[in-house]
C-alpha positions in Angstrom: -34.9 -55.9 -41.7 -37.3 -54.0 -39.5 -36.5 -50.2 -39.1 -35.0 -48.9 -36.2 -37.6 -46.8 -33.9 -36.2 -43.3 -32.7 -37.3 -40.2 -30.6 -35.6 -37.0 -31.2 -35.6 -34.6 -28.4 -34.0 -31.1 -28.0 -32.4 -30.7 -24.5 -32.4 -27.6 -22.8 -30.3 -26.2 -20.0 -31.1 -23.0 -18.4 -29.2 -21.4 -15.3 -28.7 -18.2 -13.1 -25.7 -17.5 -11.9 -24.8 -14.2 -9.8 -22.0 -12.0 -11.4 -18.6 -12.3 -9.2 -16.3 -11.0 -12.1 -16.5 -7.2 -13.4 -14.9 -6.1 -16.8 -14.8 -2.0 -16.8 -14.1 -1.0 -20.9 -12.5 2.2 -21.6 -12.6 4.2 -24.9 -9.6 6.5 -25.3 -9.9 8.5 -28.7 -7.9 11.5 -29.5 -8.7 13.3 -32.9 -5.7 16.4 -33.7 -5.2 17.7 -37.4 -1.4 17.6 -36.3 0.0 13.8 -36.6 2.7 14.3 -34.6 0.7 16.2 -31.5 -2.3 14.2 -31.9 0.2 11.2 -31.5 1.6 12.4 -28.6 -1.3 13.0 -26.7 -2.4 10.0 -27.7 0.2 8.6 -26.0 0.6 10.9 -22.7 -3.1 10.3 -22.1 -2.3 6.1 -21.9 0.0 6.5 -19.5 -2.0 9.0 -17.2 -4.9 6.3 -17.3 -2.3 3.5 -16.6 -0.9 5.6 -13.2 -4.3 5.6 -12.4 -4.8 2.0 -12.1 -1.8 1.8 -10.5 -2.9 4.4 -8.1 -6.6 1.8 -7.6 -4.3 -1.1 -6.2 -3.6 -2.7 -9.9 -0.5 -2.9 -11.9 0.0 -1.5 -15.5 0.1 -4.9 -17.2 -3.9 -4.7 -15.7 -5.2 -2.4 -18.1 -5.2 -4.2 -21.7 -5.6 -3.1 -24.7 -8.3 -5.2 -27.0 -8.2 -3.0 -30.5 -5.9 0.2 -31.1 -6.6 2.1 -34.6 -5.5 5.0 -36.2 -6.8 6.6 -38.9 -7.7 10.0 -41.0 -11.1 12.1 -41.1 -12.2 14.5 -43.8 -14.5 16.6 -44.6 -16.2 18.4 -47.3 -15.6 21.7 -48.1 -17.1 24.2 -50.7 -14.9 26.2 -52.6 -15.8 27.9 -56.1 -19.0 26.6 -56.0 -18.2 22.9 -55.6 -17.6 20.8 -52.8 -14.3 19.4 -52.2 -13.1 16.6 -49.8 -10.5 17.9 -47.7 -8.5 16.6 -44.2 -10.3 17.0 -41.1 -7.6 15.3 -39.0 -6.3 12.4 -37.6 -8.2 9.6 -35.2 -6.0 7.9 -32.5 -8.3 4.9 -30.8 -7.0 2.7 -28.1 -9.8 0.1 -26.9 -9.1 -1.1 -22.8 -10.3 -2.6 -20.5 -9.8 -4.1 -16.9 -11.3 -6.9 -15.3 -11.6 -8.1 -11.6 -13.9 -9.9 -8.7 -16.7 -7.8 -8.2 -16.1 -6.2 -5.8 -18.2 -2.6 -5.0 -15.6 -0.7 -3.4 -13.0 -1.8 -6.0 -15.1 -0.7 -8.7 -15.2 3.0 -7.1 -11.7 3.1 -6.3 -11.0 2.1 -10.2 -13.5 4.4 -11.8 -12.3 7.6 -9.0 -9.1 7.0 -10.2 -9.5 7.1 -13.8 -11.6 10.1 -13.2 -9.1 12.1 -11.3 -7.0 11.2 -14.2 -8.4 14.2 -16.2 -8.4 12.0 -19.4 -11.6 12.7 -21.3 -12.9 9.2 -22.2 -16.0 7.0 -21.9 -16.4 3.8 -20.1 -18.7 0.7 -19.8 -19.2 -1.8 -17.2 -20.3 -5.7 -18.0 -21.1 -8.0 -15.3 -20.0 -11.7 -15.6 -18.4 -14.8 -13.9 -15.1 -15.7 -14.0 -14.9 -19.6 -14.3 -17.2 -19.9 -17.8 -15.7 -23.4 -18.2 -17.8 -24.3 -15.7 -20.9 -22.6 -16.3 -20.9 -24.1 -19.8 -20.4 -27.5 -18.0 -23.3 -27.1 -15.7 -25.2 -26.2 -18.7 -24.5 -28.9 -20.9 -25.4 -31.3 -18.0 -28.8 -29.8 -17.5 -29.6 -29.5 -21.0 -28.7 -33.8 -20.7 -30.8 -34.2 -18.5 -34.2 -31.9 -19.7 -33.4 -33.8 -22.9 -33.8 -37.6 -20.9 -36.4 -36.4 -19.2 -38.6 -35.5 -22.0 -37.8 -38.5 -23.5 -38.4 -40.4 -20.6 -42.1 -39.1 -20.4 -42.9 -39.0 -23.8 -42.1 -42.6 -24.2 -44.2 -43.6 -21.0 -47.0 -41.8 -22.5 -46.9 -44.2 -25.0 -46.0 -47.1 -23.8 -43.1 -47.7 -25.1 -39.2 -48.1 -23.3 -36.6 -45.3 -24.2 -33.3 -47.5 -25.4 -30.1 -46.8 -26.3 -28.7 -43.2 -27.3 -27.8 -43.3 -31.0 -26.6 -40.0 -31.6 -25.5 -36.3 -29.9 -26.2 -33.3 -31.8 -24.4 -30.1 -30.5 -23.3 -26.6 -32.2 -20.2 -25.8 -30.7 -21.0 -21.8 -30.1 -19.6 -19.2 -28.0 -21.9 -18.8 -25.0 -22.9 -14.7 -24.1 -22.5 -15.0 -20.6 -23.0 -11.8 -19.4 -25.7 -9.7 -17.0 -28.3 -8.3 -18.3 -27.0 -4.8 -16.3 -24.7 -2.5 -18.3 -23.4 0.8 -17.0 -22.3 3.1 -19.3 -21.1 6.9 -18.5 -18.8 9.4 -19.8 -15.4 10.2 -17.7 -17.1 13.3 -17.1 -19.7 12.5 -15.6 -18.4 9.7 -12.7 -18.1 12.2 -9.9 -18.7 10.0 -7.3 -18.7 7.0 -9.4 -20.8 4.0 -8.5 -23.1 3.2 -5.5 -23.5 0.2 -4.0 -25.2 -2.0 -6.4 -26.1 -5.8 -6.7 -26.0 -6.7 -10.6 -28.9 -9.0 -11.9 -27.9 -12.8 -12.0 -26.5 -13.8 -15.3 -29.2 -16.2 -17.2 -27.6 -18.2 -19.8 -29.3 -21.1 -22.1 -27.9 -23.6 -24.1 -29.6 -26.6 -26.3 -28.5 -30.3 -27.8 -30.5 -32.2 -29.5 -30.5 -36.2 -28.9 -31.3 -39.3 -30.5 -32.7 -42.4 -28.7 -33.5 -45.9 -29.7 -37.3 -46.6 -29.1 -37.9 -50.7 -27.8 -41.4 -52.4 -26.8 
């Protein structure tokens, strides 16, 4: 029984799309020797960044927490010649963030708030898009049809007809879609916050590779 004849191709799908979704990360961290007062200001700290929001047009619920920690610091110490390890306090860490349309305005009115919040804390801004189902879609497609296309000419070239498609291969992977532009500032140092900017499209890739039959 003659072998089947096949051409392997890897499909590639490349697209820029421009950022109309904003995620704005804070970092709240509160390090006391005192459990109970560290705790508390811990605590009192949350809720002056959450009236902030409020006070930017948002409600509470807006401002999510995505990792929360506490934990103990030490030191070392030398006494009598000889280092010991000894408490340096404890760590309170509360990982937020918000997320929105872009929107420029917005963006200052969030980041003025949580500065006239007087909460010491830093913060990072990603650009992205909101409906990633569908960029992933549009991807996918377009990686389809590189992949046919290259087939397509590489079978012409020799003289041969592309046939049936035998097989799909795909790695099911989370896709980073996400500018290239980061902003990244301490609480301290917003002022003004942010100026009128336009973030960089976000360029994403993805890949398949695909099996056809080869026919005369």
């Amino acid at each position: 029984m003659e072998k089947t004849r096949e051409i392997t191709v890897k499909g590639i799908g490349n697209l820029k799309i421009p950022a109309d979704w904003i995620v704005i990360k804070v970092s709240l961290v509160e390090k006391n020797c005192d459990y109970e007062k560290g705790f508390s200001n811990f605590e009192n700290n949350f809720s002056k960044l959450q009236d902030a929001i409020i006070t930017a047009g948002f409600e509470k619920k807006d401002l999510k927490t995505t990792a929360f920690s506490v934990s103990t610091d030490y030191k070392n110490v030398k006494k009598q010649n000889e280092y010991i390890r000894v408490l340096d306090g404890y760590i309170f860490r509360n990982e937020l963030k918000i997320e929105f349309t872009f929107d420029a305005k917005k963006v200052n009115d969030v980041l003025k708030a949580l500065h006239n919040s007087g909460v010491t804390t830093e913060i990072d801004i990603s650009f992205t898009v909101q409906d990633k189902e569908a960029v992933v879609n549009k991807l996918l497609y377009a990686a389809t049809q590189n992949a046919r296309k290259k087939a397509k000419t590489l079978c012409d070239a020799m003289g041969v007809k592309l046939g049936k498609l035998i097989t799909i291969n795909y790695n099911w992977t989370d896709i980073d879609i996400y500018s290239n532009v980061s902003y990244e500032c301490e609480m301290e140092c917003v002022g003004s916050a942010m100026t009128d900017i336009c973030p960089d499209d976000v360029s994403v890739s993805e890949n398949a590779v695909f099996v056809w039959e080869i026919t005369d």
